[in-house]
C-alpha positions as CSV (number, residue, x, y, z in Angstrom):
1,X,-17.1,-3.3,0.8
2,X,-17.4,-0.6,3.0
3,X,-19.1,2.7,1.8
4,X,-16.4,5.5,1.2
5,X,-18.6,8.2,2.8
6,X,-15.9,9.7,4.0
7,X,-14.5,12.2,1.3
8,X,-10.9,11.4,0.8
9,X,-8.1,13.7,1.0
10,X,-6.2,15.5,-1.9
11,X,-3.0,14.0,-3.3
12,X,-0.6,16.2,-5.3
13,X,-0.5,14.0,-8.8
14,X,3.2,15.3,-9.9
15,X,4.7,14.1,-6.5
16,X,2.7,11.1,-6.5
17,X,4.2,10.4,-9.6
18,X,7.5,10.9,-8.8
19,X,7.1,8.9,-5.7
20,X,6.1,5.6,-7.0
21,X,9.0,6.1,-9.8
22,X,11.4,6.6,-7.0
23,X,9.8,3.8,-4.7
24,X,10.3,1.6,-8.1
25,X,13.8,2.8,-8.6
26,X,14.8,2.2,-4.9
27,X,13.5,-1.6,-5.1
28,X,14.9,-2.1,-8.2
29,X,19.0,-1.1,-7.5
30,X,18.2,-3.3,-4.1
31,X,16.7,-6.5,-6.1
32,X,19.5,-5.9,-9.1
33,X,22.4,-6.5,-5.7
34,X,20.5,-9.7,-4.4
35,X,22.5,-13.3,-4.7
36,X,20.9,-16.1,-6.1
37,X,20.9,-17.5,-2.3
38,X,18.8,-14.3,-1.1
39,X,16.7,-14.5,-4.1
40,X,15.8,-17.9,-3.0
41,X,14.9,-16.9,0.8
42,X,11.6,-17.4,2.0
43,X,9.4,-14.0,2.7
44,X,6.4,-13.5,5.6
45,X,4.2,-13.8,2.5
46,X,3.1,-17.7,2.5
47,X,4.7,-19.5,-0.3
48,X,6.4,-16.6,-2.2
49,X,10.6,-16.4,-1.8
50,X,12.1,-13.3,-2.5
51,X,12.6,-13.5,-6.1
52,X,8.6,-14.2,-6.1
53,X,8.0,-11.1,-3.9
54,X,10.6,-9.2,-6.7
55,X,9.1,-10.0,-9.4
56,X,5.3,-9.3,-7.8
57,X,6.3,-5.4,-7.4
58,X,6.8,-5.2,-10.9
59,X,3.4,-6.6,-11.4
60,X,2.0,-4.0,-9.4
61,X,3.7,-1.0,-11.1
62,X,3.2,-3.1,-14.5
63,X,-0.5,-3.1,-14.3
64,X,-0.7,0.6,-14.7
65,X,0.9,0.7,-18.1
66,X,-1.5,-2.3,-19.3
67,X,-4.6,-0.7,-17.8
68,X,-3.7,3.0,-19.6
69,X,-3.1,0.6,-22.9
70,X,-6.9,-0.8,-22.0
71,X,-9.9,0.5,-23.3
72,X,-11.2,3.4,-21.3
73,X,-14.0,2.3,-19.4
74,X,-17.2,4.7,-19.7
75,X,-17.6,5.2,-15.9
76,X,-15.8,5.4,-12.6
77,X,-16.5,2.4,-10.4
78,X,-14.4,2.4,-7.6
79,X,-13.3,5.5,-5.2
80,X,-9.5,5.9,-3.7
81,X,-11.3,5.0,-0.2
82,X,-12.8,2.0,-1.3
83,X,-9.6,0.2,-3.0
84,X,-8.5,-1.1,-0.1
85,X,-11.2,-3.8,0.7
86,X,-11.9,-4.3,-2.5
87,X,-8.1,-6.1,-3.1
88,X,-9.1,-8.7,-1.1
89,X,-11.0,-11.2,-4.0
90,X,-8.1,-11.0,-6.5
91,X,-5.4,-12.8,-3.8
92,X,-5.1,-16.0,-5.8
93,X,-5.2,-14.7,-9.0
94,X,-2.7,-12.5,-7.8
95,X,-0.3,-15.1,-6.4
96,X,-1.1,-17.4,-9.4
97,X,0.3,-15.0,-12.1
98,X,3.0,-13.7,-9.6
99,X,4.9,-17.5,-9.8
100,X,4.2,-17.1,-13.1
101,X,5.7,-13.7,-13.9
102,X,8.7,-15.3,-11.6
103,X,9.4,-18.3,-13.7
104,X,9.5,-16.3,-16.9
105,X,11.5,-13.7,-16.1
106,X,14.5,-15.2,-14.5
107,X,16.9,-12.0,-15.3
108,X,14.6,-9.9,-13.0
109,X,17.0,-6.6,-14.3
110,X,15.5,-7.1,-17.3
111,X,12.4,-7.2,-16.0
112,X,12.6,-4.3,-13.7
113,X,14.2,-1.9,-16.8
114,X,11.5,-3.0,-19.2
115,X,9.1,-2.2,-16.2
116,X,9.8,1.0,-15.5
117,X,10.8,2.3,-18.9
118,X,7.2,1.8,-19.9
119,X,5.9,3.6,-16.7
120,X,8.0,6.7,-17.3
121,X,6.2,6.3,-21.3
122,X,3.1,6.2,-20.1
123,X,2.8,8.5,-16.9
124,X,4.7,11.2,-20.1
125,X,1.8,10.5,-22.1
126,X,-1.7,10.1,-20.4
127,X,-3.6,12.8,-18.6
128,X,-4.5,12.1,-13.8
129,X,-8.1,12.3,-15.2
130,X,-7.7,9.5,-17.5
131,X,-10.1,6.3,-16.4
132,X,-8.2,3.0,-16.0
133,X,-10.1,-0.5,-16.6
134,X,-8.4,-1.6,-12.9
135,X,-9.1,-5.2,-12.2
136,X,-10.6,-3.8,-8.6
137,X,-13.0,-1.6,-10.3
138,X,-12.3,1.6,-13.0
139,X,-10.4,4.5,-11.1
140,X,-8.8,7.9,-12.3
141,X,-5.2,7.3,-13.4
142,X,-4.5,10.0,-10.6
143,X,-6.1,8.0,-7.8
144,X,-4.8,4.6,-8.8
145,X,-1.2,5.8,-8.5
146,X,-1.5,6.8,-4.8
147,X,-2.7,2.8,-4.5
148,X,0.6,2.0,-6.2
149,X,2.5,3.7,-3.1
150,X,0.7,1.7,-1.3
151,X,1.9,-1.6,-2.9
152,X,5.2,-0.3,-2.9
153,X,6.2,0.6,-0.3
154,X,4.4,-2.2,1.9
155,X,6.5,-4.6,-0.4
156,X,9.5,-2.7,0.0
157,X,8.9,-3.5,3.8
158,X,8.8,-7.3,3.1
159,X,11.8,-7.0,1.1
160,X,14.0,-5.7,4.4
161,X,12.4,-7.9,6.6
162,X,13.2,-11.3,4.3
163,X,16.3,-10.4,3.5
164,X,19.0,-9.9,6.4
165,X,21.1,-7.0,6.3
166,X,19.2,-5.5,3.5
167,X,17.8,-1.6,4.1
168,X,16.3,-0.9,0.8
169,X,15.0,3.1,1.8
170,X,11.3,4.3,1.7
171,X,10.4,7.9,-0.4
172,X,8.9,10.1,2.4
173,X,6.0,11.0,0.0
174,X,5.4,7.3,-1.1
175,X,5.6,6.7,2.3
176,X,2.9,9.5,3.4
177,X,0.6,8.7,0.8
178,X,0.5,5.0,1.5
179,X,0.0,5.9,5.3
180,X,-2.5,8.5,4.8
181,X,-4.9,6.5,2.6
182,X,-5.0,3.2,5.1
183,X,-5.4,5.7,7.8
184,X,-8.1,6.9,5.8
185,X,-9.6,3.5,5.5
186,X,-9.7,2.6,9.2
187,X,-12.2,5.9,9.0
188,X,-14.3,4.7,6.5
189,X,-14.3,1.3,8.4
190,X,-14.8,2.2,11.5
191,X,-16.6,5.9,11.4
192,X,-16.9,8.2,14.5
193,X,-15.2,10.3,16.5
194,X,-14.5,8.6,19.5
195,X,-11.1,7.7,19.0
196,X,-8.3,9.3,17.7
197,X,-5.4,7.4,15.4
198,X,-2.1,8.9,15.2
199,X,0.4,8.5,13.0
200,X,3.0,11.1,13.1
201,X,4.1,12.9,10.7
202,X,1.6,11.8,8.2
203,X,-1.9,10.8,9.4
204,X,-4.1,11.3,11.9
205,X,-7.8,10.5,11.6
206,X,-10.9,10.2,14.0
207,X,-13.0,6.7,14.1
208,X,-15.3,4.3,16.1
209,X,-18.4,5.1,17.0
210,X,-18.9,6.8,20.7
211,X,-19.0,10.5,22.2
212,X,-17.2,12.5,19.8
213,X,-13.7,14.4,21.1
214,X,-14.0,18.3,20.4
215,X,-11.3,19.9,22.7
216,X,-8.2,18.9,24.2
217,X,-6.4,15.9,25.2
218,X,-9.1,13.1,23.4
219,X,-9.6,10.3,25.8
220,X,-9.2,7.6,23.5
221,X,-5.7,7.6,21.4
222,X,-3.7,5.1,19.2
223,X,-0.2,6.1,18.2
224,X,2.2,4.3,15.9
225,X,4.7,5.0,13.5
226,X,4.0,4.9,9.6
227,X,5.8,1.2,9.2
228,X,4.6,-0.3,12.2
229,X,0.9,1.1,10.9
230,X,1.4,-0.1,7.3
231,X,1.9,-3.8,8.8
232,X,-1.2,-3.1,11.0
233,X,-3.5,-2.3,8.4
234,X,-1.8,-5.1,6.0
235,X,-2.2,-8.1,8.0
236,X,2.1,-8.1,9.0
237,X,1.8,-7.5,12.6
238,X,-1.3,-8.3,15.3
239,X,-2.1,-5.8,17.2
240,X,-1.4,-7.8,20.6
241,X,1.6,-8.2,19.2
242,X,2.5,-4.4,18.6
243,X,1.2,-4.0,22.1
244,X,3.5,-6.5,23.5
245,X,6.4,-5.1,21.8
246,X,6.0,-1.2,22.6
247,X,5.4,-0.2,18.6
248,X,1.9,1.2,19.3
249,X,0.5,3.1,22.6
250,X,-3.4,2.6,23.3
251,X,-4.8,4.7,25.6
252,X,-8.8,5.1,26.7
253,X,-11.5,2.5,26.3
254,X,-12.5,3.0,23.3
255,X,-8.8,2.7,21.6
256,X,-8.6,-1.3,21.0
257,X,-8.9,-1.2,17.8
258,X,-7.5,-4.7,17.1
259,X,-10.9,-5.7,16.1
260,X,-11.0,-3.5,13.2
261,X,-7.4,-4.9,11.7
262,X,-6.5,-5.6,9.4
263,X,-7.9,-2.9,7.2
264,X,-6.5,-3.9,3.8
265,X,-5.3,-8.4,3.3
């Protein structure tokens, strides 16, 4: 795991809150319109279908409700900037108790209601500063929620791209958050100031070691939008592929950064 040397940026706790409660709320009216025939499509996600990938994003929201119910732990262990390689290890576990979570919960309304009533009980009751016994590593309550915007709204993506037709929308501050902290993570990956990565409106950040830009146009740039750098930094797109298809501009020598992707799997 990298060190997060770089310091992270602030998040405002009371919209990150009420971004992964409206991220949540948006999946959950698309996922309660699905057919039993869209449920059962297949996703970009290996094995999963969609009413896998469904009942995985309440897993992910789920887990901060259980963790506040866990023992506080006596320490901090992990850092916002350091959750995203440290996500890695659990895959299989992850994808074990998703089929699981799947098969038991086959009225996934249910599921989703039961979900997010007990994360609107919780988030009412428990202090940011509280420490959560996270599976990655105990992290402030605040801090893991801007992770859960992460999950979110990465899943969300999968969501429109398995199903056809589907357009389930994205919370511009669930968005921004999750954008900003794997833009973050390329930094603390990759540190320097050689190259510049852009992703308008919500992130840019300096990386790769190399002369350092102070003034002006920098000679090394990346641009992208906030989805297509989401699937970047997730594993969902290749970056030759991106550059074949026109959803990410690379300019300067130093600005292949394709090497350095995917920054979160």
């Amino acid at each position: 795991m990298p060190p997060a040397k770089k310091r992270a940026r602030s998040y405002d706790p009371a919209r990150t809150r009420a971004a992964v409660l409206a991220q949540f709320g948006h999946v959950r009216e698309a996922v309660g319109g699905l057919t039993q025939e869209q449920l059962a499509l297949p996703t970009r996600l290996g094995e999963w279908t969609v009413r896998d990938l469904a009942a995985h994003v309440t897993m992910a929201v789920e887990t901060v409700s259980r963790n506040i119910e866990r023992e506080e732990p006596a320490k901090p262990e992990l850092t916002l900037l350091q959750w995203p390689f440290a996500t890695a290890e659990r895959a299989a576990d992850i994808s074990d108790g998703t089929r699981r979570l799947a098969e038991d919960n086959p009225d996934l309304d249910a599921l989703y209601a039961r979900t997010g009533e007990r994360l609107r009980q919780k988030l009412a009751d428990t202090p940011g500063t509280r420490l959560l016994a996270a599976r990655t590593g105990a992290m402030v309550l605040d801090d893991y929620l801007v992770t859960r915007t992460v999950e979110l709204v990465v899943h969300t993506d999968d969501l429109n791209a398995a199903v056809p037709g589907l357009d389930v929308p994205y919370d511009r501050q669930a968005l921004a958050a999750a954008t900003r902290l794997l833009a973050d993570a390329l930094a603390v990956k990759a540190p320097g100031g050689s190259t510049e990565v852009r992703v308008p409106p919500y992130a840019v950040v300096q990386c790769v070691e190399g002369p350092r830009h102070t003034r002006g146009t920098p000679p090394n740039v990346v641009e992208t939008d906030p989805l297509t750098w989401l699937r970047l930094a997730t594993g969902r797109l290749a970056w030759k592929d991106a550059l074949e298809e026109a959803k990410v501009s690379a300019s300067g020598e130093r600005a292949d950064i394709g090497g350095l992707l995917p920054v979160m799997s």
